[in-house]
C-alpha positions in Angstrom: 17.5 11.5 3.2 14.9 9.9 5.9 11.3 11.9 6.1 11.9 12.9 9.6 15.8 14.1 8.6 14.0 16.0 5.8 11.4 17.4 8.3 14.5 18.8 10.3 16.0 20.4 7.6 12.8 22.5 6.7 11.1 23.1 10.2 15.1 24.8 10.9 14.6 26.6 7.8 11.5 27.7 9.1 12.7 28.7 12.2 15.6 31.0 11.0 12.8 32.7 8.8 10.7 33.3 11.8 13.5 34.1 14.4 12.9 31.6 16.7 9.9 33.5 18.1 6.9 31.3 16.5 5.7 28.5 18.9 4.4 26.7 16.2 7.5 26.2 14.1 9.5 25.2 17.3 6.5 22.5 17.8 6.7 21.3 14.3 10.8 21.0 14.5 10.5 19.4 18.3 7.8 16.7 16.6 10.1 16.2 13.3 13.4 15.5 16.3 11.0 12.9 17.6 10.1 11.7 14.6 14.4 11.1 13.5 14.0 9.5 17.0 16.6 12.4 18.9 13.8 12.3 21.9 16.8 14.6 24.0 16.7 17.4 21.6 12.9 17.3 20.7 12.1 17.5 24.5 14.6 21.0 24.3 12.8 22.4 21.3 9.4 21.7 22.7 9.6 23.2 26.1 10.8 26.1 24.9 7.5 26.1 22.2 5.7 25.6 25.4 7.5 28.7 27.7 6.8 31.2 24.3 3.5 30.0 23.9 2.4 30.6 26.6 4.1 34.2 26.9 2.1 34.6 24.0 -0.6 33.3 26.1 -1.4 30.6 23.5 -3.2 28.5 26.7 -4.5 26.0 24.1 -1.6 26.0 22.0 0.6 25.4 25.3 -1.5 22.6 26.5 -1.5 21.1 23.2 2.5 21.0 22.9 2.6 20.1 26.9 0.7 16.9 25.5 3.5 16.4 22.7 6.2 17.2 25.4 5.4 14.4 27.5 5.2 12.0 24.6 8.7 12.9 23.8 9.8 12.5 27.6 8.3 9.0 27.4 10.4 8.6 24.2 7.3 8.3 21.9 7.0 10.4 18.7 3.9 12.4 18.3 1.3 10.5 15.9 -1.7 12.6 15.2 -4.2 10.3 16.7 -1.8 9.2 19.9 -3.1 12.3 21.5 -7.1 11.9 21.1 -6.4 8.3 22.1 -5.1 9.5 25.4 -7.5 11.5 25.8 -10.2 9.0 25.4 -8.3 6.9 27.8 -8.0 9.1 30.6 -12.1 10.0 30.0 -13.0 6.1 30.4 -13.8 6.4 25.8 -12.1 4.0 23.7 
């Protein structure tokens, strides 16, 4: 079994354990979709992480898996340093 199938399989474990109502684990199982490269269920996963977090108002936490969902739209997997670079890019940094 593939890491990213493996990462699947656990962050839905997770998810059953926490009954769907952790942001967090629905981020982490929305980043492992992306990472098996099934972009139209990662983008599912992760706006619903985004709609709980921030009824949880989790602002930072919301705009951190916004970041992730757009990645995903654009059909990229989330790498930890692919957000920072964007940010850098969009405040003239390298």
């Amino acid at each position: 079994m593939s890491g990213a199938n493996e990462a699947v399989r656990l962050a839905g474990r997770a998810l059953v354990v926490t009954n769907r109502k952790n942001p967090s684990m629905l981020d982490t199982l929305a980043t492992a979709y992306a990472a098996a490269g099934r972009f139209n269920l990662a983008i599912a996963v992760e706006e619903d992480a985004a709609a709980l977090a921030s009824a949880l108002r989790a602002d930072a936490l919301a705009d951190e898996i916004r970041g992730r969902l757009e990645l995903f739209r654009q059909g990229r997997p989330y790498r930890q340093d692919t957000l920072k670079q964007k940010r850098n890019e969009a405040w003239g940094g390298d």
